[in-house]
C-alpha positions in Angstrom: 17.6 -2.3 -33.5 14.5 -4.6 -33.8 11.9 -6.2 -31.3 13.3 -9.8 -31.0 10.5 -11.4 -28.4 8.6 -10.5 -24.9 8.5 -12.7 -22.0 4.9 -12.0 -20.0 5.9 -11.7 -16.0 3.8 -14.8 -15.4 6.5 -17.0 -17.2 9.3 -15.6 -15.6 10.7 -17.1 -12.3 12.5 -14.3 -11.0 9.1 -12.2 -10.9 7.7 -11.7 -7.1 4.8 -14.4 -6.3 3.2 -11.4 -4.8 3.5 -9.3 -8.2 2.2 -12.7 -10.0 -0.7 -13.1 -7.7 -1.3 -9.3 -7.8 -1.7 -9.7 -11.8 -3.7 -12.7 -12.0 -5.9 -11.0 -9.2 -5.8 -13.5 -6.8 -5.1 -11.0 -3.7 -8.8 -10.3 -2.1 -9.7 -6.9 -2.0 -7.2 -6.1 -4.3 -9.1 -6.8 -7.5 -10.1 -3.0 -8.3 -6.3 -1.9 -8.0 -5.8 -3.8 -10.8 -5.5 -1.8 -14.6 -8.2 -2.5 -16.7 -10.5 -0.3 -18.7 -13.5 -0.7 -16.4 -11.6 0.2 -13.2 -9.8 3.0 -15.1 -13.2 4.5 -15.4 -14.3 3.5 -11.7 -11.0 5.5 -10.7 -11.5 8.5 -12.5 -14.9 8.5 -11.7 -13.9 8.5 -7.7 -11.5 11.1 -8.2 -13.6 13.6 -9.7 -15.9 14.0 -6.5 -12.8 13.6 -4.6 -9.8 16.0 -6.1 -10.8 20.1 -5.6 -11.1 23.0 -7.8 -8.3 24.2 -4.9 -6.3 21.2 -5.6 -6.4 21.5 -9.0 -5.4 25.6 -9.3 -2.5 25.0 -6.6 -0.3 22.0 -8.9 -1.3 24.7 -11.8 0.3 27.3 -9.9 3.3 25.1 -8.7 4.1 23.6 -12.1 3.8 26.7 -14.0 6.6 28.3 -11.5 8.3 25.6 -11.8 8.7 25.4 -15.6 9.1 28.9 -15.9 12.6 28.7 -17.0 11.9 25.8 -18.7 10.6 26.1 -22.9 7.6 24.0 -23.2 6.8 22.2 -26.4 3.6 22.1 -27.2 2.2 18.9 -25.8 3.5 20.2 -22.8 1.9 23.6 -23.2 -1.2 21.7 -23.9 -1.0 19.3 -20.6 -0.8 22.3 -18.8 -3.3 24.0 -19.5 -5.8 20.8 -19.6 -4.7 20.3 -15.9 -7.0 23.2 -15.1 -9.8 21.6 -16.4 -12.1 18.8 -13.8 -11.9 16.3 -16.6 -8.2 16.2 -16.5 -6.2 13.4 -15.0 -2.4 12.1 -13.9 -0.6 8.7 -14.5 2.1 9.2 -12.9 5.7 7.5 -12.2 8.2 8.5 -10.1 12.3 8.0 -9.0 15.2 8.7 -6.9 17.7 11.2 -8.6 19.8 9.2 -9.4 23.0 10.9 -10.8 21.9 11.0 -15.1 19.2 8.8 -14.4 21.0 5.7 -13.2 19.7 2.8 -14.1 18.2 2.6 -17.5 14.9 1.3 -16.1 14.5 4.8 -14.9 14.0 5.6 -18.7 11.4 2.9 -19.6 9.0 3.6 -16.8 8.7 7.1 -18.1 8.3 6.0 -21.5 5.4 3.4 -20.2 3.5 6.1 -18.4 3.8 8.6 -21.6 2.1 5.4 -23.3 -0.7 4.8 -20.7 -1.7 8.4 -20.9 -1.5 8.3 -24.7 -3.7 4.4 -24.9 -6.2 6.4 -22.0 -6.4 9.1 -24.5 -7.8 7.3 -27.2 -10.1 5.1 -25.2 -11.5 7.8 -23.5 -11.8 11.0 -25.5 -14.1 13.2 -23.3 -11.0 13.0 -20.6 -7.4 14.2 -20.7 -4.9 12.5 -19.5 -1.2 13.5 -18.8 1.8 11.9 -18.1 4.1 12.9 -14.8 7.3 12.2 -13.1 7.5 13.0 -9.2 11.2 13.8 -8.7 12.0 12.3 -5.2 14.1 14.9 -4.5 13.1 14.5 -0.2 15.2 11.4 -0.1 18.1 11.8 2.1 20.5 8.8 1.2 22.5 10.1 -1.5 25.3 7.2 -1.3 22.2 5.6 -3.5 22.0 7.8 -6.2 25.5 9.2 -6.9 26.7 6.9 -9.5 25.9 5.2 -12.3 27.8 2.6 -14.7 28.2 1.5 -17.8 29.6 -1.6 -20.3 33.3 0.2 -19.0 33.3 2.3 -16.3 31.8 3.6 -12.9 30.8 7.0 -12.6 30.7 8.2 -9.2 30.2 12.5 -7.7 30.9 13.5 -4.2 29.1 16.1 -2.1 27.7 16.2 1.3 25.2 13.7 2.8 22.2 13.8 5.3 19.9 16.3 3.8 17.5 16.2 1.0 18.9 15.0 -1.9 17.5 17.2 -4.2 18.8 20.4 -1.9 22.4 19.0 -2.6 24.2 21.5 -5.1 26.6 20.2 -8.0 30.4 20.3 -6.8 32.2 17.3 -8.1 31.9 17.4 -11.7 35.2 15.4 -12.3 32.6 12.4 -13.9 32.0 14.5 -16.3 35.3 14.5 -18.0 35.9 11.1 -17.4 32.2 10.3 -19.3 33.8 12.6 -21.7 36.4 10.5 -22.9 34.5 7.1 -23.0 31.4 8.6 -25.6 33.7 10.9 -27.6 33.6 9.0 -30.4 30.5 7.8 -30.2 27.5 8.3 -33.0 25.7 10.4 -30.3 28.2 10.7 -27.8 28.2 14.4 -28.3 25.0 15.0 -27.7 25.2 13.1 -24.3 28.2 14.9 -23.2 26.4 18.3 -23.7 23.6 17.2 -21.9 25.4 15.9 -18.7 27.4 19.4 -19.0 24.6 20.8 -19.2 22.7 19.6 -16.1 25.5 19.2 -13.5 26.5 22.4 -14.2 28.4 23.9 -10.8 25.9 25.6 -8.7 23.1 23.1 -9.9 20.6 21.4 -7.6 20.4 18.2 -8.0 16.7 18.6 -8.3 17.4 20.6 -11.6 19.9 18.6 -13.4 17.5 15.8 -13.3 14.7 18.0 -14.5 17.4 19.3 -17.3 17.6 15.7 -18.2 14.3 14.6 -18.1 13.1 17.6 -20.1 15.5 17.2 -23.0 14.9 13.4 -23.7 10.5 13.8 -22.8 9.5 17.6 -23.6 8.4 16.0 -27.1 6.2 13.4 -25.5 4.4 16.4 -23.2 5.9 14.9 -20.0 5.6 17.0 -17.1 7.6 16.7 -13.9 7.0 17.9 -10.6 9.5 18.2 -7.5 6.8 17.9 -4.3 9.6 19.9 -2.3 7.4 22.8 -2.4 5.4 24.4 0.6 2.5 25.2 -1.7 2.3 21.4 -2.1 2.8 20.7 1.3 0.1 22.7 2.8 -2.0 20.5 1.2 -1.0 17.7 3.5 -0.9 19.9 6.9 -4.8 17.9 8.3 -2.9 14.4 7.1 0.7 15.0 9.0 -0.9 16.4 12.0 -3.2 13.4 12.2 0.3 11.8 11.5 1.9 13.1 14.4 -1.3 12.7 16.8 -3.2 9.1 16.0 -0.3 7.2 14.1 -3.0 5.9 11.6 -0.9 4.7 8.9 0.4 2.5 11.3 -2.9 1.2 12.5 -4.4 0.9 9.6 -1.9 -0.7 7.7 -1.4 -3.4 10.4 -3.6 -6.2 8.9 -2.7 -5.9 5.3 1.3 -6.0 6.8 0.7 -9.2 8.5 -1.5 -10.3 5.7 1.3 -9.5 3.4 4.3 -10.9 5.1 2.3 -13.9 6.3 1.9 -15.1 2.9 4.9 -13.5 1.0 7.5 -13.3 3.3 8.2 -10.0 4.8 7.1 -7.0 3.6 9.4 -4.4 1.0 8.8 -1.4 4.0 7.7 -1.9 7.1 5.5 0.8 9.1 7.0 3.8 11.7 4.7 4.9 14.8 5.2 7.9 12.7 6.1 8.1 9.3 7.4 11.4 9.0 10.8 13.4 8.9 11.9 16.5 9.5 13.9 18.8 7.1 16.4 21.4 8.2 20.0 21.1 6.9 19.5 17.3 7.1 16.8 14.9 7.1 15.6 13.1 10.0 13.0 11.2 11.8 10.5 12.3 14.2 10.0 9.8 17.0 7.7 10.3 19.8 9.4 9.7 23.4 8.6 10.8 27.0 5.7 12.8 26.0 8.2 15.0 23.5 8.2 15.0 19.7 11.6 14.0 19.3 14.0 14.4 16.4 15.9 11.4 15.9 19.8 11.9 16.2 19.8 15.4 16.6 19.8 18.0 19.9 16.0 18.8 19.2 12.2 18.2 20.3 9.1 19.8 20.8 6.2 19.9 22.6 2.6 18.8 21.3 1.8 22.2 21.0 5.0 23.6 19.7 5.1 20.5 16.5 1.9 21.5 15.3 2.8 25.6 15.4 5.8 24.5 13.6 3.4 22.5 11.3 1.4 25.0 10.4 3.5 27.8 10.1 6.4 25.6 8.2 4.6 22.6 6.7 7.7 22.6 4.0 10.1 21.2 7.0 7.6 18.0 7.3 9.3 15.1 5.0 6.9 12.0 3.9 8.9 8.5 4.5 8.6 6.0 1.1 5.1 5.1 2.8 3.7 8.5 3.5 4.9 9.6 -0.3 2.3 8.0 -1.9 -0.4 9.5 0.5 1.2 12.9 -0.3 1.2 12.3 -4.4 -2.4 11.1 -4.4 -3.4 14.0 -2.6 -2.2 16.9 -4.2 -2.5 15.2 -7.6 -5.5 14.0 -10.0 -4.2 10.4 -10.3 -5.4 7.9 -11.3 -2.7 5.3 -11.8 0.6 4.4 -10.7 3.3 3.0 -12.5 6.3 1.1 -10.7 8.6 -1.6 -10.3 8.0 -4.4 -7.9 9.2 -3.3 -5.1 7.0 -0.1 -5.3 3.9 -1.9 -6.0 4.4 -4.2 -2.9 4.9 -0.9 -0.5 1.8 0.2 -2.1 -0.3 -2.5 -1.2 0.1 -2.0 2.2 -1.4 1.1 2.3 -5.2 0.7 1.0 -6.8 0.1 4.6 -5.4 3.9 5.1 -6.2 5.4 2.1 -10.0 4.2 3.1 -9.1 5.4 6.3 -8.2 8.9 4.9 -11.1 8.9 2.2 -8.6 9.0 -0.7 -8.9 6.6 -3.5 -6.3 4.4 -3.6 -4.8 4.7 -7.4 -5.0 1.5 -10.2 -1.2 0.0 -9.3 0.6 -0.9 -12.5 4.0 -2.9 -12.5 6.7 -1.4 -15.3 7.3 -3.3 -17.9 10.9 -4.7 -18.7 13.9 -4.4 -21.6 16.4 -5.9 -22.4 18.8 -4.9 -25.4 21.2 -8.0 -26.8 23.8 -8.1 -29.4 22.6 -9.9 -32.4 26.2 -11.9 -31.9 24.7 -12.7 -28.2 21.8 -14.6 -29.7 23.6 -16.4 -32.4 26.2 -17.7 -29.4 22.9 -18.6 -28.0 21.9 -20.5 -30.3 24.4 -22.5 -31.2 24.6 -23.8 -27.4 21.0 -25.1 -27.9 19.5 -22.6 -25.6 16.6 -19.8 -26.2 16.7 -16.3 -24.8 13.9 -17.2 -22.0 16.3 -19.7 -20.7 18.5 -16.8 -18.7 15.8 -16.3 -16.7 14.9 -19.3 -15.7 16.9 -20.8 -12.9 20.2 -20.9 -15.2 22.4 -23.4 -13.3 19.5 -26.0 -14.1 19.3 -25.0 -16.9 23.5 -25.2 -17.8 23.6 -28.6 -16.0 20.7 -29.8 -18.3 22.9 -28.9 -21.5 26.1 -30.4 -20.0 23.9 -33.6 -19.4 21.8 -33.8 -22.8 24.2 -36.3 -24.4 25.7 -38.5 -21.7 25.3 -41.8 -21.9 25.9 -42.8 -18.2 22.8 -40.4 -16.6 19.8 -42.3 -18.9 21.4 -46.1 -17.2 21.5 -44.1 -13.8 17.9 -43.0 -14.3 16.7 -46.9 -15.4 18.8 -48.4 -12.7 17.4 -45.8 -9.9 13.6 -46.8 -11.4 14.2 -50.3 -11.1 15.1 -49.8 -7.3 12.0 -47.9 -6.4 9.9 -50.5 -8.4 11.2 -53.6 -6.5 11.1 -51.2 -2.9 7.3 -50.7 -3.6 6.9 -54.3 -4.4 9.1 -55.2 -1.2 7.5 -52.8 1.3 3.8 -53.9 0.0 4.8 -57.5 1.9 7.3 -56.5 4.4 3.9 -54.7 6.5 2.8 -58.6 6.8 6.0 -59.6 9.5 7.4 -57.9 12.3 7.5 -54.0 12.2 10.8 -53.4 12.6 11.2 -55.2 9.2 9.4 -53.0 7.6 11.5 -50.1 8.8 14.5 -51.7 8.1 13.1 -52.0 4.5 12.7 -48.3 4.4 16.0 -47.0 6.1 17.5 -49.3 3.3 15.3 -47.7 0.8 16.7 -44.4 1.6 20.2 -45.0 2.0 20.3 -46.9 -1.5 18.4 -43.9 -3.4 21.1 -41.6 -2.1 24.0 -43.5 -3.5 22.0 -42.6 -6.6 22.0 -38.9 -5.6 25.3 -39.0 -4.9 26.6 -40.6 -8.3 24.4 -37.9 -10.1 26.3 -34.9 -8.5 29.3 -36.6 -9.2 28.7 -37.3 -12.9 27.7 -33.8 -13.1 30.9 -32.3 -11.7 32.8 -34.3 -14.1 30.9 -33.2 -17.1 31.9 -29.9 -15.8 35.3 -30.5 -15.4 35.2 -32.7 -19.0 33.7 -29.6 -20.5 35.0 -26.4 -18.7 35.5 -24.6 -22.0 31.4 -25.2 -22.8 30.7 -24.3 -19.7 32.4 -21.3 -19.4 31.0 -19.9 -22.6 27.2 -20.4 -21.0 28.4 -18.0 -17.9 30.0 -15.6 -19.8 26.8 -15.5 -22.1 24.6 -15.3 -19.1 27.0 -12.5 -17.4 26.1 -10.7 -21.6 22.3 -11.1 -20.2 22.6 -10.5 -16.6 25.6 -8.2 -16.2 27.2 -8.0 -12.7 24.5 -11.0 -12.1 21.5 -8.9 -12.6 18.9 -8.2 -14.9 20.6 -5.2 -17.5 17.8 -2.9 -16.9 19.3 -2.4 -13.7 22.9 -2.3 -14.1 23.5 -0.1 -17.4 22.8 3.2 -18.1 20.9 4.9 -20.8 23.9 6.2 -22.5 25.2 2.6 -23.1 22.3 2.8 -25.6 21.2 6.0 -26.4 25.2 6.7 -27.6 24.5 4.6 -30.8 21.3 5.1 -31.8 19.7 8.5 -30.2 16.3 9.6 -30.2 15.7 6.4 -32.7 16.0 3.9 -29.4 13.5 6.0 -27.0 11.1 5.6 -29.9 11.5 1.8 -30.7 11.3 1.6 -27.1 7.9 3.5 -26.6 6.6 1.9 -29.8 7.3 -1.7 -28.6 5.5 -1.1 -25.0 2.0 -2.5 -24.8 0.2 -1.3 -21.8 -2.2 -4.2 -21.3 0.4 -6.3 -20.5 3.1 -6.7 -18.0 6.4 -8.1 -19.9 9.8 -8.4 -20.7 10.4 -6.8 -24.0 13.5 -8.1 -25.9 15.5 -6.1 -28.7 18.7 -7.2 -30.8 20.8 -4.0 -31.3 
């Protein structure tokens, strides 16, 4: 396995504009969101007069009960007790539970925020900084997490939907067996097996098979996880839902940036509730408010004002954050200083810092995950040999496949002369044609048209019969491209980590961490 190139996200047209402008820092206002030493130390700076001694002993207490039945290693042991201490800060990531891990981007966003904290470390030696995953175990749509795939098969478990996901207990474990027989044979197939055992064991949360995971591939790295399902934690937030549930600020304040935002970019990745909150019981639902009541959306319940803030302050665990509100709720109960997420998360973020002002909580330094991709050294010989280089799959590929099937014809260059030619003697007719009557002169242009779109016409043409002269070519460009982009998307988010980790273990999460460079936002390329 070796690094074979990166790709920065400003070269690549697949990347968000919004993401692009975010990095080049052309967004107003958003400049200080943006990662750079000096508003690394601006952030941490903020958060210090901002983040409690209470705060700080509460996550203590919580992630100390929570790893109790966990062993720490000793960067882990060492994080936790720094997190005591004022000088102590978070970068933090975070993900669905996606059944083991999903995706393998999941992996390489962890590995990027062990890596910030590490870089943050070094550059600033009178802080700490420690690295943490927020399991989303409050989402509720499990039909988006139960699976994952890989080169062969799809691996899918069954249970019961609605309700937080991490709540849901392990049943179906028939994946298992079948995962079983694909990595049997595999270098490290063992180990994987043991580890999926191992963490969908019957009777396990889902919540804990993902910690089980998590723990066994980033104990070494002193990655600490935290599951914000946790009444401790939510007591923290009672003064934010209630102002939630009573003034609807997020949605007010968010209002500009939204139509700022979608005005620009096209509309936004989440769009703002009246109120942004749910309610946990055996499911998960909304809370609307309609005809004076507090109502809970699709179920036989409401309350009164009165009787919704009793039931906040006596039961803050049964108050949910939506995808908008979960930031809010990280940012408080954590010393963070910087996020780390893909696209789509960053572009929810940025919606919110009118009401993280609002709130007087500093809005975190937003930090878009970097990219892999993992090709078969046979893949990039192929390559090659068709005269194309690996940042051609992600450009726009059918231009670029019709530009190879063209290269060498001999009819497109007499095409190109003979179209030239036309618009010269147009330009040379319509510069006199202004001196008679003016219908002329539109005559002269409707012919203009019509002429330069039999040349448009022959073009398509000539390019469906290269295609059809050289079907075999052209199918071996798609079937490289579907090598790249399996399933027509980027790998990252297709595959799962096994399809990797199964031949070269702990060795590819290292080569992966070393090859990540935090200053930049990239695609990172490896030949395996």
């Amino acid at each position: 396995m070796k690094k074979l190139t990166n790709i920065p996200f400003l070269e690549i047209e697949g990347i968000p504009l919004l993401i692009k402008d975010f990095l080049t820092q052309k967004i107003a206002g958003f400049e200080p969101q943006f990662f750079n030493l000096e508003n690394i130390e601006k952030q941490f700076l903020q958060k210090e007069k901002s983040f409690s001694s209470g705060k700080r002993k509460v996550l203590c207490e919580v992630l100390q009960n929570q790893y109790a039945d966990f062993p720490q290693s000793e960067k882990q042991q060492s994080n936790l007790k720094h997190l005591a201490l004022e000088e102590t800060f978070t970068v933090t990531t975070g993900h669905q539970l996606n059944l083991f891990t999903g995706p393998v981007f999941f992996i390489y966003k962890i590995l990027q925020t062990i890596k910030l904290a590490e870089f943050l470390n070094a550059k600033f030696p009178a802080k700490n900084f420690v690295p943490l995953f927020w399991l989303a175990s409050e989402d509720h749509d499990f039909e988006e997490i139960n699976h994952f795939k890989t080169e062969n098969n799809y691996y899918e478990t069954k249970a019961k939907s609605g309700g937080a996901v991490g709540r849901i207990m392990v049943e179906d474990d028939f994946f298992i067996a079948q995962f079983e027989e694909e990595f049997k044979d595999s270098v490290f197939g063992t180990e994987l097996i043991l580890l999926l055992k191992r963490a969908y064991k019957k009777g396990n949360t889902l919540s804990q098979a993902t910690r089980i995971i998590v723990h066994k591939l980033f104990a070494d790295y002193g990655l600490l996880v935290l599951d914000g399902d946790e009444a401790k934690l939510k007591t923290e937030m009672k003064t934010v839902f209630r102002d939630e549930l009573l003034n609807q600020n997020l949605f007010e304040t968010t209002k500009s940036t939204v139509d700022f935002l979608s005005g620009k970019y096209g509309k936004v990745q989440v769009n703002p509730r009246e109120i942004n909150l749910f309610y946990l019981s055996e499911t998960r639902d909304r809370i609307a408010f309609e005809h004076d009541q507090f109502v809970i959306v699709d179920k036989d319940r409401s309350f009164s004002k009165e009787e919704i803030l009793n039931e906040l302050e006596n039961h803050p665990e049964r108050f949910s954050p939506n995808a908008l509100m979960r930031p809010v709720y990280q940012e408080t109960i954590l010393p963070n200083i910087a996020y780390i997420g893909g696209n789509a998360e960053i572009m929810y973020w940025l919606e919110l810092r009118d009401y993280f002002e609002k709130l007087g909580l500093p809005f975190p330094i937003l930090i878009p995950r970097d990219s892999m991709l993992m090709i078969a050294e046979k893949t990039v010989s192929k390559a090659e040999n068709l005269g194309l280089k690996i940042n051609d799959f992600f450009r726009n590929f059918a231009a670029v496949t019709n530009h190879i099937l063209l290269k060498d014809n001999e009819i497109l260059p007499l095409l190109n002369q003979q179209e030239t030619q036309l618009k010269d003697q147009f330009i040379r007719l319509k510069a006199n044609a202004g001196s008679t009557e003016k219908t002329f002169a539109n005559l002269v242009e409707a012919e203009q048209t019509r002429q330069l779109k039999s040349f448009d016409r022959m073009k398509k043409r000539l390019l469906r019969a290269e295609k059809i002269k050289h079907r075999e070519k052209l199918e071996r460009l798609e079937n490289l491209f579907l090598k790249i982009h399996p399933g027509n998307t980027w790998q990252e988010r297709t595959y799962n980590f096994s399809v990797f980790y199964s031949d070269f273990g702990n060795e590819w999460l290292h080569n992966c961490y070393d090859a990540l460079e935090v200053e930049n936002s990239e695609l990172i390329i490896f030949t395996i």
